[in-house]
N, C-alpha and C positions, 0 to 999 in steps of 0.2 A: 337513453341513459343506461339502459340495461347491457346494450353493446359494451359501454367501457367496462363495464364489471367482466364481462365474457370475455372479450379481449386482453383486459389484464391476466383472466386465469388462465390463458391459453396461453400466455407467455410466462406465468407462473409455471404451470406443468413442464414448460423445454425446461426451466430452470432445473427445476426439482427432481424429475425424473428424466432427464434428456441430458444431462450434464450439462448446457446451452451457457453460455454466459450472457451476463446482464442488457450487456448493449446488443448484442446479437438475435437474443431472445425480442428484445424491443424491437430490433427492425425487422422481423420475422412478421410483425403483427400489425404495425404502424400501419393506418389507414392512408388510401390516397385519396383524399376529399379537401372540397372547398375550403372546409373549417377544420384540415388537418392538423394545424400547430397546435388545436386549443386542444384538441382532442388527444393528439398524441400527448402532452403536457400531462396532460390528466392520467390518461395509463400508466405513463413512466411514472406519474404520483403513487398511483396505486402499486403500483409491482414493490416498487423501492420502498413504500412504506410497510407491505405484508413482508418483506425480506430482513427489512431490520426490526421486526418484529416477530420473526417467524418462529424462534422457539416456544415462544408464551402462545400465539394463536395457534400452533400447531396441538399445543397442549390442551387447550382452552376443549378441542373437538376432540380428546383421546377417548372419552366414552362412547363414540358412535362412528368412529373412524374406519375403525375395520369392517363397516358393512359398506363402505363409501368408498366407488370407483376412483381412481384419480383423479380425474375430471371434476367431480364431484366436490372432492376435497377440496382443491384449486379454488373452488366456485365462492366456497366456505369460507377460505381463508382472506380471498378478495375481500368478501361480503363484510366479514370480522373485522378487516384490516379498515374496510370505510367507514365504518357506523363507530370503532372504536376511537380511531384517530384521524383518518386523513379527512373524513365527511366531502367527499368532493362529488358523490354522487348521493339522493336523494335517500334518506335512512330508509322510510316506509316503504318505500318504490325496492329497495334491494328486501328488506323483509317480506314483502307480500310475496316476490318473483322466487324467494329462498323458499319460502313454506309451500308454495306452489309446487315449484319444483321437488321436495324432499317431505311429500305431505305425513309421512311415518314419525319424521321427526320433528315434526312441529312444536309441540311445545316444549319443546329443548330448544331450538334455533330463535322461537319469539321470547327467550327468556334469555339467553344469548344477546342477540343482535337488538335486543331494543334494552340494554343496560346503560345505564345512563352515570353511574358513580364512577370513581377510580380506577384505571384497569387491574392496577397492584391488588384491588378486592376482592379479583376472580383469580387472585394467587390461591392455594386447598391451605386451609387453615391447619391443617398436619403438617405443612411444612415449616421448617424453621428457620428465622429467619434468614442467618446465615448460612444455610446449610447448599451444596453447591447446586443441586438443583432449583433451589429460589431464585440464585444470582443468575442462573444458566435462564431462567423464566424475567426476570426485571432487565438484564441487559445483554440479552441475545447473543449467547456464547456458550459454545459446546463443553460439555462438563469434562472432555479429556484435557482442552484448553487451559480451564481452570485448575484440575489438576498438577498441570506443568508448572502453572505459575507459582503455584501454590505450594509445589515442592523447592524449586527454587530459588523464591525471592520472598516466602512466605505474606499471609491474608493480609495484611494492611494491606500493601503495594499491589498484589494481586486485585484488589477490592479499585484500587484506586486508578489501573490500568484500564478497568471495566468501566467503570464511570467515566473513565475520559473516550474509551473506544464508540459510546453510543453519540457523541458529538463528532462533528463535521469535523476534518482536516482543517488547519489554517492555509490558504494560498500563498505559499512563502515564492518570490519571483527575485531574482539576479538583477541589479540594472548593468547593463552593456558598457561597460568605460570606454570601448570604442568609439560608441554615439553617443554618451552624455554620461552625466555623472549624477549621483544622488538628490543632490541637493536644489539642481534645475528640472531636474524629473519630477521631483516631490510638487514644484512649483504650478506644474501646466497639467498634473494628472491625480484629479482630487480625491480619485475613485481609489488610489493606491497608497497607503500608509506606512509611517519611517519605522523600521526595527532599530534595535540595540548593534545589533549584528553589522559592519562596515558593510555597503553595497548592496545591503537586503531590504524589502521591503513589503509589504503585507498588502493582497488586492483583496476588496470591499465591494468591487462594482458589480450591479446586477446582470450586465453583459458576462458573458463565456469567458473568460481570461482568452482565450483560443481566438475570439472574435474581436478581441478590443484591438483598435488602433497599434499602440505601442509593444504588442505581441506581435505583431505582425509585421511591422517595422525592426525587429528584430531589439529593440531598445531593454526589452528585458525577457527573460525567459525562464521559467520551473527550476527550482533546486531547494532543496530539504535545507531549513538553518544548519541541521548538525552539519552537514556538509561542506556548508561554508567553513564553519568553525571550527570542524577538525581539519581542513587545507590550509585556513590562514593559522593554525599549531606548525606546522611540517616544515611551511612555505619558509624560503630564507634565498638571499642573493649569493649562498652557496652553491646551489642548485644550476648544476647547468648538465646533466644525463637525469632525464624521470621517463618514467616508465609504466605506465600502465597496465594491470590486466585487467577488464570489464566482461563480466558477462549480465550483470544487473542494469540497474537505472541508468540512462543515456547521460541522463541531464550530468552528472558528475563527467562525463569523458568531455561535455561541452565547456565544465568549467575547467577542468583540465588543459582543454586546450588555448581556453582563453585565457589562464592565467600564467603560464607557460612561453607561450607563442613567441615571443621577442626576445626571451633570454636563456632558454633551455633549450636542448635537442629534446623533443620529445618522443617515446617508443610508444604506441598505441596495440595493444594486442585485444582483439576479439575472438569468440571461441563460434561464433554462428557465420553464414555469409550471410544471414539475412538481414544482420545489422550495417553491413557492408557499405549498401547505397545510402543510406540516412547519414552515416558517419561522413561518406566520400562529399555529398552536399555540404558540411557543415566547415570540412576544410578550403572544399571549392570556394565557399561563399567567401570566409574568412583569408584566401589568398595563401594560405600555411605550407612551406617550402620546406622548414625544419622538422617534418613530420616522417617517422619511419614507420606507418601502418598496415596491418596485416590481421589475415585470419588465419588463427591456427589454434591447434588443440593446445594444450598448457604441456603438455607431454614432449613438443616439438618446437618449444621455443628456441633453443641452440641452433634448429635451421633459420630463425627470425633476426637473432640479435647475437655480437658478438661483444657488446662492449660492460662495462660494470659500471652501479647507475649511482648519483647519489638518494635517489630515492626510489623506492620502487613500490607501489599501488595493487594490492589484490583486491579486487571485486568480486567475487564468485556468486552464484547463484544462492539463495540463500529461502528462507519460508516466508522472508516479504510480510512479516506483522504488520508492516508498520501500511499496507491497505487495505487493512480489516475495516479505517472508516472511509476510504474510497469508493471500493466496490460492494455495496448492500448484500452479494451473493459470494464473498471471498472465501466465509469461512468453511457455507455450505458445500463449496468445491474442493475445500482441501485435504487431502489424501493424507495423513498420519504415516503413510504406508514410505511416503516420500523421504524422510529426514533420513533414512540410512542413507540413500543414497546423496543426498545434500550434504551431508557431513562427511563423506566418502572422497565427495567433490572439492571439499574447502579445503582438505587435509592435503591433498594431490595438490590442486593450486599453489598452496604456502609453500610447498616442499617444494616447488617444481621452480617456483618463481625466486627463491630466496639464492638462489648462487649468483645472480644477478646485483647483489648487494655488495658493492664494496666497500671496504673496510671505513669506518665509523659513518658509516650511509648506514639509512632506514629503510626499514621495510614496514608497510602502513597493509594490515589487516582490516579489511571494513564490512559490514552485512549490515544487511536492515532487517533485524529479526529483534527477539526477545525471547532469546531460548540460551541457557547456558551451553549445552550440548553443542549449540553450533558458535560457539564464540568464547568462550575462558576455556571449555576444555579439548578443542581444534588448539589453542594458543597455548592452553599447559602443554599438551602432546607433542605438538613443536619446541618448544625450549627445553624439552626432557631430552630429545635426540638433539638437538643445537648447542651445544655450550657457548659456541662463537657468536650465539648474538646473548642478548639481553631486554626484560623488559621495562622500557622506558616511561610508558603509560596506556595505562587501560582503562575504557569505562563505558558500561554503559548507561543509552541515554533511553527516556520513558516518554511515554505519549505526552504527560502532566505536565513533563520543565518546560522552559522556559523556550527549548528547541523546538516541541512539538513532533519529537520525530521517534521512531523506533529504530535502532540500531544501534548496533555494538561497535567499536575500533581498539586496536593497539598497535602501539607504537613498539616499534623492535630497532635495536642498536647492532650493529654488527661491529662489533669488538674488534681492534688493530692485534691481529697476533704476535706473541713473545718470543 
C-alpha cells in the first residue's frame, strides 16, 4: 500500500519540480504487474487529487516545509491528499510510515494527517474570508489568476469562474451527419445525452469517450458547445470561399471541414507541420477534394492563397483557460511570462489574415481564454487601425453558461467602400 503513496510522489515531484506533465509524469511511474490497472487507477487518483488540491495542501505544510527535501514534501502532500480526500490508501498505514519516516515532526503530521473535520477548517483563521489568498486555498488557483480576473471582470464573476473551474469539464461531442443524425444516435447510445445546441450532445458513459464504440466509428467526435454556436452564427448558404487560420484546438478545423465540405472552397492554413499528418488523415478519411491545405507562418500567407473569402477564421494560440479543469497540473505549468508573447501573436494573425476579407465578408476572431488583454483589446487595437471593417458582435463566454466553455469571439464586417 505504501508503494502507491511513493509512486504517486515520484510523479508528484516530475510534476512540480521537473516541469513533467500530468500524463507523462504518470507513465514515467505506472507499474508493470499483474494487477497494474487497479494500481495504476489508484496513483493517477492520487496525483490528480493532490494537483487539484495543491495550493491548500501545499499550505497546510508551510510551517515545516523549508527543512523538507523535495522528495520529502511529495511524500506529504500524497500522504495529505489521501487521508484528506481521496482515502484510497489506508489512513493509519500512511500515518505510521509518515511519522516513521519524518520522526522530528511527528506531532505536527499525527495532528495533520489524522483530521477528521472539514478541510476549509485547517483554512488559518486570520484569513478573511474573501480575501484572495482564501479563495487561491478553497479552489486551487494562483492568486496572480485571481488578480486578473478580478481586475477585469470584477469579484462576483471572478468568485463564480472559481467555483465552476474546480468541477469537471462537461463531454460535449459532434454527432457525424455523415453517419447519422441526432435523433437515431440518441436512440441506440444511452450512455450520451441531447443538448439544446442542433447536433450536440453530452457523454455520461463510464468508458473513455476515446474507447467507446461510436468514437471510434467516427459517428461523433470533441467540440466545445460555444463552438458549435458561434459557427452556426457565421454559417449561411452565402458562403462559398472560408478560410481558416488554426493554430489552437483541432477539433474546430474538423468541424470546419465538415460543415463546409459540399458547398464551400475551403482554405485550411496551419502554422506547425506537426499538425500536418493528423489534419492530412482527417481529409483523406472524409474524401475532401475542395480543400486548399497548407503550412505556413501567418506572415506568408499571399504565398498560400490568392483569392478574397467570404469568411475568414482566426484561431491563434491563445492561454487555453478554458483546460484549467482538464489538466489537474495546467495552472501549475503556466508561465505568466508567456501572454506578451501570445498577445504579440494574435495581433500579427488579425492583421496578417484580415486582407483576405472581402468586402461585406467577415472576419471571425476566436480564443479559448478569459483574459481581456487577449481578446477586446487585440479587437479594440484592430478597429483602431481598420476603419474598413466594423464590429458586428462580440462576447465572451464563462465556464458557468450554459456553453461550458471558455472563450472569447467577434464578428468583424468588412465594410463595401465608397
Amino acid at each position: 500500500m505504501i508503494k502507491l503513496i511513493q509512486l504517486s510522489a515520484s510523479a508528484l515531484e516530475k510534476v512540480l519540480y521537473e516541469q513533467t506533465k500530468f500524463h507523462l509524469a504518470l507513465r514515467d511511474v505506472f507499474v508493470q504487474e499483474e494487477e497494474k490497472s487497479k494500481t495504476n487507477n489508484t496513483i493517477s487518483t492520487l496525483l490528480g487529487c493532490e494537483l487539484r488540491h495543491h495550493y491548500f495542501i501545499s499550505h497546510a505544510f508551510k510551517e515545516i516545509e523549508e527543512e523538507l527535501t523535495n522528495e520529502e514534501k511529495c511524500l506529504l502532500y500524497i500522504a495529505l491528499a489521501n487521508n484528506l480526500f481521496s482515502k484510497k490508501v489506508d489512513e493509519q498505514v500512511v500515518i505510521k510510515y509518515m511519522a516513521e519516516l519524518l520522526p522530528d515532526h511527528e506531532s505536527f503530521l499525527l495532528k495533520l494527517l489524522n483530521f477528521k473535520g472539514s478541510p476549509k477548517e485547517l483554512i488559518p483563521e486570520y484569513l478573511p474570508p474573501d480575501a484572495l489568498e482564501t479563495l487561491s486555498l478553497q479552489y486551487n488557483a494562483p492568486e496572480w489568476l485571481m488578480k486578473m480576473w478580478h481586475k477585469q471582470f470584477g469579484f462576483h464573476l471572478m468568485k463564480k469562474m472559481l467555483i465552476r473551474n474546480i468541477r469537471p469539464s462537461l463531454i460535449t461531442c459532434r454527432v457525424n451527419p455523415l453517419i447519422t443524425n441526432k435523433e437515431d444516435f440518441l436512440k441506440v447510445n444511452p450512455a450520451f445525452k441531447d443538448t439544446k445546441v442542433q447536433d450536440m450532445v453530452l457523454y455520461y458513459g463510464k468508458t473513455p469517450l476515446r474507447q467507446h464504440r461510436a468514437f471510434l466509428n467516427y459517428e461523433v467526435f470533441l467540440l466545445k458547445l460555444g463552438f458549435k454556436e458561434i459557427l452556426d452564427k457565421v454559417d449561411g448558404d452565402h458562403l462559398k470561399e472560408v478560410f481558416l487560420y488554426s493554430e489552437d484546438d483541432k477539433s474546430l478545423v474538423r468541424e470546419v471541414l465538415l460543415r463546409f465540405q459540399k458547398r464551400a472552397r475551403i482554405h485550411l492554413g496551419v502554422s506547425l507541420e506537426d499538425d500536418k499528418n493528423d489534419i492530412d488523415k482527417i481529409i483523406k478519411y472524409n474524401q475532401l477534394e475542395n480543400i486548399n491545405f497548407f503550412v505556413a507562418e501567418s506572415s506568408k500567407l499571399n504565398e498560400e492563397i490568392n483569392e478574397l473569402m467570404d469568411l475568414v477564421i482566426t484561431h491563434p494560440q491563445s492561454s487555453r483557460f478554458d483546460l484549467i479543469r482538464t489538466y489537474p497540473d495546467y495552472l501549475i505549468h503556466f508561465d505568466t511570462k508567456q501572454f506578451e508573447t501570445l498577445i504579440k501573436n494574435q495581433s500579427e494573425i488579425l492583421e496578417n489574415c484580415a486582407p483576405f476579407v472581402k468586402e461585406e465578408g467577415h472576419l471571425l476572431y476566436l480564443v479559448t481564454t478569459i483574459n481581456k488583454k487577449e481578446s477586446r483589446s487585440v479587437v479594440n487595437q484592430f478597429l483602431a487601425k481598420h476603419p474598413e471593417f466594423s464590429l458586428v458582435e462580440q462576447k465572451q463566454l464563462l465556464p458557468f453558461d450554459r456553453f461550458d466553455s471558455s472563450m472569447y469571439y467577434a464578428l468583424l464586417r468588412r465594410e463595401v467602400k465608397e
